[in-house]
N, C-alpha and C positions, 0 to 999 in steps of 0.2 A: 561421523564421517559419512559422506555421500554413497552411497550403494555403488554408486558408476563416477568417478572422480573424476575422471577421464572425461563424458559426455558433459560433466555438469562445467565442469572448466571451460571447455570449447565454446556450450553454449554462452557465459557470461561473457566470454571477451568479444562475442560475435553479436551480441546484443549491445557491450559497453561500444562495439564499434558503430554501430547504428545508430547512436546518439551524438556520433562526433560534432553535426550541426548542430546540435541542441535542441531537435525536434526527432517524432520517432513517426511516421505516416501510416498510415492503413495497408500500403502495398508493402512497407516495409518487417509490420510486423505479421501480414500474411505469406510474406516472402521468407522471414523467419520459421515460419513454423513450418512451410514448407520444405525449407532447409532440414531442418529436423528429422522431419521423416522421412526424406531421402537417405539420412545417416542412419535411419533405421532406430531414432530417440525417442518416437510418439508412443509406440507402444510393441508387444511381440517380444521375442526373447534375444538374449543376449546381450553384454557388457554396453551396448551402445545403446540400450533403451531403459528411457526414464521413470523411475517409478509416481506416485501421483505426488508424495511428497518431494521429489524433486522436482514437478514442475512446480507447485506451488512455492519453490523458494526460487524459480527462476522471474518468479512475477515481480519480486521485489525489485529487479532491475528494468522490468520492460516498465514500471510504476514510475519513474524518474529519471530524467538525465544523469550521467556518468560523467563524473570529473575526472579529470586529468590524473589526480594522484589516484581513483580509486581505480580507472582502466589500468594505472600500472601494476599497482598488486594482483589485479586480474589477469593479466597476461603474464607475472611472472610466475602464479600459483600453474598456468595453464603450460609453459614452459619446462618446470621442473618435473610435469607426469608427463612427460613426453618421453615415448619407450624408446623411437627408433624414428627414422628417415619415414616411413610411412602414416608416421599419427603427425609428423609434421605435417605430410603433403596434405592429407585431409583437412588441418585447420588452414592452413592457407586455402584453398579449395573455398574450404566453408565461408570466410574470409571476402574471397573476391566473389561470392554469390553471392552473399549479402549485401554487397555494397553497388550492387547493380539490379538494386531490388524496383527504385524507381527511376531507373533511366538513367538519371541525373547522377556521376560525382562530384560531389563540390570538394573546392579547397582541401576544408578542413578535413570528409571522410578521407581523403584521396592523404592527406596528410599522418592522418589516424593509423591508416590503414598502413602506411610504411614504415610509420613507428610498430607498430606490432609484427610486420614480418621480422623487422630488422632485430626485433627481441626474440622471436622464435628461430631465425635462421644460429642465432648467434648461442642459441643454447645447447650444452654440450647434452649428447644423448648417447654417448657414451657407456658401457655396461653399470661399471662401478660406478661413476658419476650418479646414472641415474638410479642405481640404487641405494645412494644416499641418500638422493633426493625423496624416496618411497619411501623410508623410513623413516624421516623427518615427518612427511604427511602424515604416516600412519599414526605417530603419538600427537600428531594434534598442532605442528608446527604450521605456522602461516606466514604469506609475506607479509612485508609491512604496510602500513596505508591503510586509507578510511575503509569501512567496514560495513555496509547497511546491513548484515546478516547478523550482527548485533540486537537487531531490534526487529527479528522476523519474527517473533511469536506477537509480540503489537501490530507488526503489520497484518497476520494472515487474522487474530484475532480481535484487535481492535482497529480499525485503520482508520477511521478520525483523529485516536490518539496518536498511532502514526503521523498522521499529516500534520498534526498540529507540533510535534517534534519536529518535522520537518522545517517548517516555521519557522519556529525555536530555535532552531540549533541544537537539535535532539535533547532538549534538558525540559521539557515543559513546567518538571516537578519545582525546576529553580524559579526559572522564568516567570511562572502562574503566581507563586507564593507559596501552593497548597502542597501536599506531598503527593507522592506517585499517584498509592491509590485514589485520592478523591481528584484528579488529575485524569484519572482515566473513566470514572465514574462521570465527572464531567465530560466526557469527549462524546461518551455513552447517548447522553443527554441531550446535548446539540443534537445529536442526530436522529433523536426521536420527535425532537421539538424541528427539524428539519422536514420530515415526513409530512406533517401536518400543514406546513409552509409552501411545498411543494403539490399541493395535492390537484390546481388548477396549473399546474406546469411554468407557474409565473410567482413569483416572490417579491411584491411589495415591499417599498421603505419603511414601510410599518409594520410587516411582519418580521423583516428584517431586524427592527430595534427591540421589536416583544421575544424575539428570539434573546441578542445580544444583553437585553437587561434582566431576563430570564437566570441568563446565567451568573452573571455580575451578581444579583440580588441572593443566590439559592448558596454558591460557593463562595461568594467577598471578594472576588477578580476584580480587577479593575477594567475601566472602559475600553481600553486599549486591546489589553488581554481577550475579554469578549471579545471583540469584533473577531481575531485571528479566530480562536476557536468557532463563532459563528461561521464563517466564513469556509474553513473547514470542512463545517459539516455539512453545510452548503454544496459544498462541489464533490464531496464523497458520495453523497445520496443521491445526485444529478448522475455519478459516474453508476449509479446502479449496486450501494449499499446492500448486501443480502438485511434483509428484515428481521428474517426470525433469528438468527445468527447478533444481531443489534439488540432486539428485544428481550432474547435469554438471554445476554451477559447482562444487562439492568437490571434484571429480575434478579439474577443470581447474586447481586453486589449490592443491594438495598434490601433495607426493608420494608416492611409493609406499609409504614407509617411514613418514612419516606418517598414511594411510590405513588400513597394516596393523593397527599400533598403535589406530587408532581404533575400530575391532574389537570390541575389547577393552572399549572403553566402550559400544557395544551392547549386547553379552551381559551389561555387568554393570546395565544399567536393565532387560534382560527377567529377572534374575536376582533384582530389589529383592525379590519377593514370595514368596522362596525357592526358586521353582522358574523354569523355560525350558519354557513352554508350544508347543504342536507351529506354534502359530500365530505366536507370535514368534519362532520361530527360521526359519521361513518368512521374516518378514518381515524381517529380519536378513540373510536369504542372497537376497534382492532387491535389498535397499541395494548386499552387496558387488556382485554383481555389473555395478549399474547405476553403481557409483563406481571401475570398470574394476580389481576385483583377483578374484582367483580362486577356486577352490572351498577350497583348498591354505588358503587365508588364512582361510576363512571355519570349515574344518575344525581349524585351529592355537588361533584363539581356543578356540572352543566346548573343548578341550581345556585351554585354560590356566584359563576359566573354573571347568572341572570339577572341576582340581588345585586350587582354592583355594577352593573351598567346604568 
């Protein structure tokens, strides 16, 4: 359970409200966080400030648009910790400050936005009521409806895997063939073999494919399958992938023999475009050694690569 149940509630409905258009903008999500620490949630004491693990699970929502059924369960979870007449006025507050982040209300926020008062006005906050309501929370009850907080330790720890559920339909394990773990160890992958793709800030239809058959060939995926995962890992490493965070989970989920091998699929995406530029082989001999193998290894590929061009 959230340290501040209270804040973390506010915050999600006031973010799920920000996505009503299906987009989230820069003044919006600056205007968020501004919101925040006016409420006194960025940091400093008391029940309205967030600890680092709760903003890290509030990124799971600023990460993707909010559906319709999942805003609901969010505003109803945020409804039921509601003490009294004044932690309503405050979400409403929060509410109409959000939604006048960029000038603009459309439609839909303007829509969004009357559906969630119209849920908060209508909730009883009443003594007993609400302490029903606190007691349910506190054993763990939830409303109903989709749920991404299901899948936050993949999101905060793997988020290619992440993404690629997203894809999916949250099931990659079905979808792929393979089972979770080699599912996630592949997500792993993409994204190291994305690093190397990335490393002139442009991505080739031929890096692109050495990527996507990379995968296809190392886990039995089919064509299909790759590309989503490519693709993926593409736009996670674009979004500014932590490295070493990517490179120790592959380190810690392979082995050695595995990894060496894996090599071998580096040099042949810095290889797509004919040539092993001095900047991807650079970035090649970073990977090995931050996925704990040696110069030995990183000098063997570069050499097998060489023999088969």
């Amino acid at each position: 359970m959230a340290k501040h149940p209270l804040a973390m509630a506010l915050a999600k409905v006031v973010i799920a409200a920000a996505w009503a258009d299906g987009h989230m903008d820069v003044d919006e999500v600056n205007s968020f966080k501004r919101l925040l620490a006016e409420l006194g949630q960025t940091g400093g004491r008391g029940e309205m400030s967030l600890t680092a693990n709760e903003w890290a699970e509030l990124e799971i929502y600023l990460y993707s648009p909010v559906s319709a059924d999942e805003r609901a369960r969010l505003t109803a979870e945020l409804a039921a910790l509601l003490r009294g007449p004044r932690d309503r006025e405050m979400a409403m507050q929060a509410l109409d400050s959000l939604l006048r982040a960029d000038r603009v209300v459309t439609d839909e926020e303007r829509g969004v936005a009357d559906e969630i008062r119209a849920a908060l006005l209508g909730a009883d906050v009443g003594f007993l009521a609400q302490l029903g309501r606190l007691l349910r929370v506190s054993v763990g009850a939830r409303a109903a409806g989709p749920n991404r907080e299901q899948f936050l330790d993949e999101f905060l720890h793997n988020r290619i895997y992440y993404a690629v559920r997203q894809r999916l339909g949250q099931a990659p394990d079905e979808d792929l063939g393979i089972s979770a773990a080699e599912a996630r160890v592949l997500a792993l992958a993409g994204g190291l073999l994305a690093y190397v793709a990335r490393v002139d800030q442009e991505v080739t239809n031929d890096e692109f494919e050495r990527i996507r058959s990379a995968l296809a060939e190392s886990w039995g995926i089919d064509a299909a399958r790759s590309v989503i995962v490519a693709e993926a890992a593409l736009a996670e490493v674009s979004a500014g992938l932590d490295f070493y965070r990517l490179t120790k989970s592959f380190a810690d989920s392979t082995s050695i023999e595995t990894r060496a091998r894996f090599v071998d699929a580096l040099f042949a995406v810095a290889a797509a475009d004919g040539e092993i530029s001095s900047d991807e082989s650079a970035e090649i001999s970073r990977i090995v050694a931050s996925i704990n193998l040696t110069h030995d290894h990183f000098v063997a590929a570069r050499r097998r690569i060489s023999a088969s061009g």
